[in-house]
C-alpha positions in Angstrom: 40.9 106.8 48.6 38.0 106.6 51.0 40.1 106.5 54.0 42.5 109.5 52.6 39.3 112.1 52.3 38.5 110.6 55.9 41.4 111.4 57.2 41.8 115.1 55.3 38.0 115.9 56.9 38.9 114.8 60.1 42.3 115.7 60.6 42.4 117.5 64.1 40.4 114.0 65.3 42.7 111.4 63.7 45.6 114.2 65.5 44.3 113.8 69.3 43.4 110.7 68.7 47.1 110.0 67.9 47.9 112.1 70.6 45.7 111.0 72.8 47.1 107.3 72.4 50.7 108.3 72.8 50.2 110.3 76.1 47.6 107.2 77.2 51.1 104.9 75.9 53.8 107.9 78.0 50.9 107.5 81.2 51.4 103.7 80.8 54.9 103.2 80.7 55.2 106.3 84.0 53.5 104.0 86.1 55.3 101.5 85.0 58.6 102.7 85.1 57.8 104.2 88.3 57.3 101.2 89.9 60.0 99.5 88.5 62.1 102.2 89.9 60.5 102.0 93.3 61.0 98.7 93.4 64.5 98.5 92.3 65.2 101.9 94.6 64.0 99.4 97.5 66.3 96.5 96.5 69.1 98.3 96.4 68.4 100.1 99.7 68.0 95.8 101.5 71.5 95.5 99.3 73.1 97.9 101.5 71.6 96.7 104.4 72.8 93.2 104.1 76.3 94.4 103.2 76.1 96.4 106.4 75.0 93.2 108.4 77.2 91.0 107.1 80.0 93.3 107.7 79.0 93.9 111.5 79.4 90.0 111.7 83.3 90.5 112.0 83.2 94.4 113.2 80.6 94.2 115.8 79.9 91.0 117.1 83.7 89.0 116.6 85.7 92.1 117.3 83.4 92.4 120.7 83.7 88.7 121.2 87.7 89.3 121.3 87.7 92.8 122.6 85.4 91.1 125.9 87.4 88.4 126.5 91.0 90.0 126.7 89.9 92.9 128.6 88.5 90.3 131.1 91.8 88.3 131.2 93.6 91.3 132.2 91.7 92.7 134.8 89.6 90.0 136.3 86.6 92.5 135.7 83.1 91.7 134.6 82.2 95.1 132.9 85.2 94.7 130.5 83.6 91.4 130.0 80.3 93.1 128.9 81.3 94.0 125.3 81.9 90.1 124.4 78.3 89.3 126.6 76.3 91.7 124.4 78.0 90.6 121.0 77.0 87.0 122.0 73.3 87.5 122.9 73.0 89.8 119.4 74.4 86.6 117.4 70.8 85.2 116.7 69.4 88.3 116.2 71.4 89.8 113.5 71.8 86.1 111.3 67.7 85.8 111.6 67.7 89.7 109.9 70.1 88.4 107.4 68.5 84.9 106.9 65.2 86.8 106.3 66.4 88.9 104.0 68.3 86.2 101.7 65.1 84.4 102.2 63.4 86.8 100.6 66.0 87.2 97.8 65.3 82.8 97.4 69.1 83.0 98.1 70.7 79.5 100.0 70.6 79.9 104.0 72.5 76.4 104.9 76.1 78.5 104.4 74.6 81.3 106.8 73.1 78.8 109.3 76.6 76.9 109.3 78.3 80.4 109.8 75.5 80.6 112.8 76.9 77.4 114.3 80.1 78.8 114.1 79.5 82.1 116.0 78.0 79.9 118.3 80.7 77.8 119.2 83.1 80.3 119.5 81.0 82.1 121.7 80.5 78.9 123.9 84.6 78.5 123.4 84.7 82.3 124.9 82.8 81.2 127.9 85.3 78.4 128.9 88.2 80.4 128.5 86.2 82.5 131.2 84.9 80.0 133.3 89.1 79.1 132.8 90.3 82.5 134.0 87.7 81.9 136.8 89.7 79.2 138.4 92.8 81.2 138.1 94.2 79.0 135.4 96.4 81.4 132.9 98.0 78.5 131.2 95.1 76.5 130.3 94.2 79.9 129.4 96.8 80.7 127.4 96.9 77.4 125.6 93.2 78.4 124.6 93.8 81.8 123.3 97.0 80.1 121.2 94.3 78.1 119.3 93.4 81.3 117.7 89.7 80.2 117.0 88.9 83.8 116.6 90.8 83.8 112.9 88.8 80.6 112.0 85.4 82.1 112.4 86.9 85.0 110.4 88.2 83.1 107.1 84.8 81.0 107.7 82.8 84.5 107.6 85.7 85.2 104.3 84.4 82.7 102.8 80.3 82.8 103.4 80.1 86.7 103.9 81.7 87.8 101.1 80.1 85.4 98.9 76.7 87.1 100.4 78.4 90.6 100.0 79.0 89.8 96.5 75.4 88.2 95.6 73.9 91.8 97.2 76.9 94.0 94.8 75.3 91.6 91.8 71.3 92.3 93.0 72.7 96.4 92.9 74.0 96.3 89.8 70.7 94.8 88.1 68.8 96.7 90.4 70.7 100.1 89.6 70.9 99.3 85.3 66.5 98.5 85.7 66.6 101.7 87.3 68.4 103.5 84.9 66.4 102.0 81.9 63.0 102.8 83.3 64.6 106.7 83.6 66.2 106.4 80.3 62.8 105.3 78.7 61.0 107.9 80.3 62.9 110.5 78.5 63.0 108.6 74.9 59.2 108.5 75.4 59.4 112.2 76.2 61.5 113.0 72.9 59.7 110.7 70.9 56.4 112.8 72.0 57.8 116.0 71.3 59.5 115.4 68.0 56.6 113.7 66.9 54.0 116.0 68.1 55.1 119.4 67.6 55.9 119.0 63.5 52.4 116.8 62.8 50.6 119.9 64.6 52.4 122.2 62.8 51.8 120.4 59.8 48.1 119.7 60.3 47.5 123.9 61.2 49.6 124.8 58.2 47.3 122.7 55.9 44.4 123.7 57.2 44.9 127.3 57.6 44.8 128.5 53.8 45.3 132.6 54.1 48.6 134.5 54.9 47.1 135.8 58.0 46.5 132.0 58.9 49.7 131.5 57.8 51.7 134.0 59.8 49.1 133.1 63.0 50.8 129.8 62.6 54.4 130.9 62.3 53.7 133.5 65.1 52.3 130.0 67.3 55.2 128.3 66.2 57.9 130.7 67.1 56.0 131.2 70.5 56.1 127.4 71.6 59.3 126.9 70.0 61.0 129.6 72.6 58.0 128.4 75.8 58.7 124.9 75.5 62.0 124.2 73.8 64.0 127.0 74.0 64.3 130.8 74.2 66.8 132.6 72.9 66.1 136.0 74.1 66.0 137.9 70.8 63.3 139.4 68.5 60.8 137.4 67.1 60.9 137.1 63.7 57.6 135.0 63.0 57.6 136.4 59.4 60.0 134.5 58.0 58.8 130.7 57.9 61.9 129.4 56.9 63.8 130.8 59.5 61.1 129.6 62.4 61.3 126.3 60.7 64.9 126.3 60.9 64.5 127.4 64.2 62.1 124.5 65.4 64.9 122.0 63.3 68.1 123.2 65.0 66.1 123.2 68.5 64.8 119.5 67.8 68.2 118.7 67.0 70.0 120.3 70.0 67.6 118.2 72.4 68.1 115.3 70.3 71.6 115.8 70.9 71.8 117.1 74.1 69.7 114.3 75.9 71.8 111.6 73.8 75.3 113.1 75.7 73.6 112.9 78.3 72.7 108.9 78.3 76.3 108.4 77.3 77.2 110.1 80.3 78.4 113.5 78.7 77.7 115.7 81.4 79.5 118.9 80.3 77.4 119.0 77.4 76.0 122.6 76.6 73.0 124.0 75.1 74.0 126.6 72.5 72.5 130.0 73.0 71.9 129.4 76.1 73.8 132.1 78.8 73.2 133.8 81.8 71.1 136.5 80.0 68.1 134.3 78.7 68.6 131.7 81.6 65.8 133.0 83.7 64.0 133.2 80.3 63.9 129.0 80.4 63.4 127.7 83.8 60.3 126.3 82.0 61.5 125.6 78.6 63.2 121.9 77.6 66.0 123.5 77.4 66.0 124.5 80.9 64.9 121.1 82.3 67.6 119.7 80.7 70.2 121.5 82.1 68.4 121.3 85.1 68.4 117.7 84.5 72.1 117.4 83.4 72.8 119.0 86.4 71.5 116.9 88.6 73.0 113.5 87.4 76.1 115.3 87.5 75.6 115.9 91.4 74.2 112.1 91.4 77.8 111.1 89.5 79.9 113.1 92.1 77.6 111.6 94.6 78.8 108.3 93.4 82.4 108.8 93.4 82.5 109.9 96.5 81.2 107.4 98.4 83.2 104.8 95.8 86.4 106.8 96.4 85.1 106.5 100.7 84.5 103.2 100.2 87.7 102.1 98.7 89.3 103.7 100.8 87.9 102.8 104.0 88.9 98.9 102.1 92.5 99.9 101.5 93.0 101.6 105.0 91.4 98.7 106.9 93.8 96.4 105.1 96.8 98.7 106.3 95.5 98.3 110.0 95.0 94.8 110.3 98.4 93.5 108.3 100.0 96.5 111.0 98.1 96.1 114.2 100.6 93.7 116.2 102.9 97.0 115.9 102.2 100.5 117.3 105.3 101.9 115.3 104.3 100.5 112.5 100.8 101.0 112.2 101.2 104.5 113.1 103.6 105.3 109.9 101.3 103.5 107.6 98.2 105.0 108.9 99.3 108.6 108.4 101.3 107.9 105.1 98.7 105.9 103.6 95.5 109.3 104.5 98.0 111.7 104.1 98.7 110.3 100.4 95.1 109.3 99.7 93.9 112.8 100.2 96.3 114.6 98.6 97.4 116.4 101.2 101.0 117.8 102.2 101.5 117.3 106.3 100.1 115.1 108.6 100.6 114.0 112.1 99.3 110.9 114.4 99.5 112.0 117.7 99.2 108.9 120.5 97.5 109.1 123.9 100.6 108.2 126.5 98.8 107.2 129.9 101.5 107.1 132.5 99.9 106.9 136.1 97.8 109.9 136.7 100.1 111.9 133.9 98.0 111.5 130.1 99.8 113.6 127.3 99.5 113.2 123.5 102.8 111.7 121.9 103.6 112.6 118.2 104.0 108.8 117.0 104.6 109.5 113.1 104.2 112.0 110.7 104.7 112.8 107.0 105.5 115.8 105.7 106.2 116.5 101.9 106.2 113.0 100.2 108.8 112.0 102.7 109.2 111.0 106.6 110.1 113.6 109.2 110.7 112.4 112.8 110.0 115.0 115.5 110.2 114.1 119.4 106.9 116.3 120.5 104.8 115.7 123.9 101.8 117.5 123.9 99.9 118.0 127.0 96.2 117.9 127.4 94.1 121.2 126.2 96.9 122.7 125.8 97.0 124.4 121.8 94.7 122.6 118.8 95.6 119.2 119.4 95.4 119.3 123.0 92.0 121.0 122.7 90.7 118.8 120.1 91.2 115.9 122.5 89.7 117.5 125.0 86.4 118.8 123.3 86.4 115.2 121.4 85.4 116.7 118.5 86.8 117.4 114.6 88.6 120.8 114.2 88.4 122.0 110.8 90.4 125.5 109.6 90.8 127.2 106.6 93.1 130.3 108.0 95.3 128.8 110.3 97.3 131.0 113.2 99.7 132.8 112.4 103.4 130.5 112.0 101.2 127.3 113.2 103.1 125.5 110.5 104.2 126.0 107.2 104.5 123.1 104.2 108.3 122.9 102.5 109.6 122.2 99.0 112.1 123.2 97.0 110.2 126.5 95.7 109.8 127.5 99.4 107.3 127.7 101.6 103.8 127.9 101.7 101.3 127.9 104.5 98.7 125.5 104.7 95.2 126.9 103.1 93.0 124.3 105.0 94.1 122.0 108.3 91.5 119.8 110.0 91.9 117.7 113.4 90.0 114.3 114.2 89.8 112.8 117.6 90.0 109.0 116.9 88.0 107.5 119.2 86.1 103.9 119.6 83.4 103.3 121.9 83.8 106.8 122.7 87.1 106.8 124.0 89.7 108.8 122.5 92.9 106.9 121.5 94.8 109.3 118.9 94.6 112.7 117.4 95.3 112.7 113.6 96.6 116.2 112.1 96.3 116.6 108.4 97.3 120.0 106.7 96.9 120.8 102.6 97.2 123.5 100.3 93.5 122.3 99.2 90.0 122.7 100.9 89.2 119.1 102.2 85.4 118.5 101.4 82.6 117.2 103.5 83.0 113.9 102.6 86.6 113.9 102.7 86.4 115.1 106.7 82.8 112.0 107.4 86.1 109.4 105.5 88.8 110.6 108.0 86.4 110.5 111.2 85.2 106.5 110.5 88.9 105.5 109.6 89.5 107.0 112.7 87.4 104.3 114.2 89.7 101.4 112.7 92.8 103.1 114.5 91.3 103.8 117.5 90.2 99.8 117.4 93.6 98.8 116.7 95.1 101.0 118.8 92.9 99.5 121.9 93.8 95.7 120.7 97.6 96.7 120.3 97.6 98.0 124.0 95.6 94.8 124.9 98.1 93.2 123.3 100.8 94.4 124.4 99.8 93.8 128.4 99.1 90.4 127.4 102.9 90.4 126.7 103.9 91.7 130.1 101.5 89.8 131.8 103.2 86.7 129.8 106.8 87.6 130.3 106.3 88.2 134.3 104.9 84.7 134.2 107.3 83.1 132.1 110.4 85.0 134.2 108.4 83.3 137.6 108.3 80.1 136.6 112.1 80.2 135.2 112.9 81.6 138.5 110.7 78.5 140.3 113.1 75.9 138.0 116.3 77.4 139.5 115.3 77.2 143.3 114.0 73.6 142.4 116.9 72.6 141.3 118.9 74.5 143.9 117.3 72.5 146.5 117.2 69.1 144.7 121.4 69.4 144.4 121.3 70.1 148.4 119.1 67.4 149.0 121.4 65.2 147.2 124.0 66.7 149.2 122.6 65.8 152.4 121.6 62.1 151.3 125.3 61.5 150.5 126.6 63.2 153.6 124.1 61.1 156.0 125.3 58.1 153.7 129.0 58.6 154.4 128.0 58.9 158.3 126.3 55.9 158.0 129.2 54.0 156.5 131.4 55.2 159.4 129.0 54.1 162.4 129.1 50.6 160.7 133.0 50.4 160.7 133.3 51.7 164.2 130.5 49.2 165.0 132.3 46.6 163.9 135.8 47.1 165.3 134.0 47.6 168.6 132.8 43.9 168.2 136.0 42.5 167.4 137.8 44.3 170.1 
């Protein structure tokens, strides 16, 4: 009884005291959470990074390793050997920023310094073949690059980089879910203050506040924080009626309650009734108004995330296409533009190949796809001469959305249509241009969407160079191959005279002897 008629007499205390203990809890848990969110913000960031390392093991340092080495064979040069130079010296350097990150994870090194010895020794391997082509010695050469060490390093890295990518996917995951529990608490904290504070002031006025003015003072308050800090409807105040400002304050309550629960599930085209484009401005303040505000920015976090999932996928599936198609220009061209022209949803596209004969460089239409089916076109395009042509010369992307008049038009069996949007990438690697891509859609193709075409245009570009590498390895082979065939025959063309002449001196021989000897017995 005692502590009941303490707590009646001292209300408003016992009430900031409460208050004051939850907001002292809400400060807490902020810091808290916000330093589990830096932290985890950071980890995720060092996640990336590593994936990005480890990824440059095989597209940076062994692709510059083989990219070196062949150029050198070809031409005898020692600038074409630079790319495999640099991508040895930056083998230490980029396994210490990967061992010091692990390190600091407490992840196992021994698999990456056993990877290290293996980048090592291929680079030493490189060297010889060099020192090899030094002396002039293309078949000890040949017999070298036949050992393919190149695709042992690369299932080695298979097996000790992807294990490394997929530890750092792991640390993101827990990193991200940490990250999205300290948010999440936040706003249960936030909801639990407000749906707790809000009624036991409104209780604690209305008891102590006897009188109908008191009473309609209160309602009046009420009603005013109900449409200040939760939600405004725009409409007349009507703080006579308690019920209905109680109701009010309920269906309010409720709408939050519910609004930031669709939210945690994900629900991101959940609505706030009431709410329109003629009280918005009314709430910018309100919880209403945050919320949407808030709902509308995990909803540009979500697309966010899909993008750069449906970028990164992709760039996976359209690296796979290149390397199972790189030993063959024809085929590597139809797969490349089937394969984007599919995976954006477009309607047309075209791969157009730089041709360098002599002095003469045109762009040759390699493959297209027009229509969910294969077109073949012979087209030569000439330098700067219309988009393409232009777009190769410049170097840059070309992006329309009101193309020139009968440019091109996309078929079906309603009829035609022409294209609303058409963009143009150089492919280019080390910053020389190797193809011109050409895709054309009824649909606007979106920032994202243009950044995805222009890095898998590095991949091409890549292939491209090692398919043209690859295929003057070939000449170079079959010129030596038809020499030495032709060496065999004039071998053995003069080993059968030889054997001529031995018999013929033999038969002369055996007739000296007989005349020799009838002269002796004459």
């Amino acid at each position: 009884m005692k502590l009941l008629s303490f707590i009646k007499k001292r209300s408003i205390a016992v009430v900031i005291a409460i208050v004051s203990m939850l907001l002292i809890g809400n400060a807490i848990l902020i810091y808290h959470n916000k330093n589990k969110i830096i932290k985890n913000s950071a980890l995720m960031r060092e996640s990336e990074s590593i994936r990005g390392q480890v990824g440059g093991l095989v597209s940076e340092l062994l692709h510059g390793i083989d990219l070196g080495i062949r150029g050198y064979a070809i031409t005898k040069k020692e600038e074409l050997f630079s790319p495999t130079q640099a991508a040895i010296e930056a083998i230490d350097k980029r396994f210490d920023f990967i061992k010091k990150v692990l390190e600091k994870q407490h992840q196992d090194t021994a698999p990456l310094e056993t990877l290290r010895k293996t980048y090592h020794d291929y680079g030493d391997f490189i060297m010889q073949m060099k020192d090899t082509l030094a002396v002039d010695s293309m078949r000890t050469f040949q017999k070298m690059l036949e050992e393919d060490r190149g695709l042992k390093v690369f299932m080695q890295w298979d097996d000790v980089g992807m294990k490394i990518i997929r530890n750092e996917d792991s640390l993101n995951v827990e990193a991200n879910a940490e990250y999205e529990s300290a948010i999440n608490s936040n706003l249960y904290l936030q909801a639990f203050i407000l749906m707790i504070g809000l009624p036991t002031l409104g209780y604690v006025i209305y008891k102590i506040q006897s009188d109908e003015k008191q009473r309609l003072l209160l309602l009046a308050k009420l009603e005013e924080n109900n449409r200040k800090y939760i939600f405004n409807p725009g409409t007349a105040v009507a703080a006579t009626n308690p019920e209905q400002v109680i109701d009010n304050s309920i269906v309010n309550l409720q709408q939050a309650s519910e609004f930031i629960e669709n939210i945690s599930e994900g629900k991101y085209t959940a609505q706030w009734a009431g709410l329109n484009n003629t009280n918005e401005s009314l709430n910018e303040t309100s919880l209403a108004g945050r919320l949407t505000n808030m709902r509308e920015q995990l909803k540009q976090m979500k697309r966010e995330e899909e993008r750069r999932l449906w970028t990164n996928e992709g760039l996976t599936k359209f690296s796979e296409i290149v390397r199972n198609h790189q030993s063959n220009l024809t085929e590597l061209s139809n797969e490349v533009i089937r394969f984007l022209t599919r995976y954006f949803g477009a309607q047309q596209g075209g791969l157009f190949v730089l041709r360098e004969e002599g002095a003469d460089s045109y762009l040759e239409l390699a493959a297209c796809y027009a229509f969910d089916r294969k077109k073949f076109i012979e087209r030569r395009i000439d330098i700067g001469v219309g988009l393409i042509g232009q777009a190769y010369l410049e170097g840059e992307t070309t992006f329309l959305t009101k193309l020139p008049e009968g440019y091109t038009y996309i078929t079906s069996g309603m009829g035609e249509a022409t294209p609303g949007c058409l963009v143009i990438v150089p492919m280019k690697y080390n910053d020389k241009i190797e193809a011109i891509i050409e895709i054309a859609s009824l649909e606007k193709f979106e920032d994202h969407q243009i950044s995805f075409l222009e890095k898998a245009g590095e991949f091409v570009a890549s292939a491209l160079q090692s398919v043209r590498t690859t295929e003057k390895m070939q000449e170079l082979l079959s010129a030596s191959q038809r020499q030495t065939e032709e060496m065999r025959a004039t071998e053995e063309e003069l080993r059968q005279n030889l054997e001529e002449l031995q018999a013929t001196q033999e038969a002369m021989n055996r007739m000296r002897r007989e005349e020799n000897g009838r002269a002796k017995s004459s």
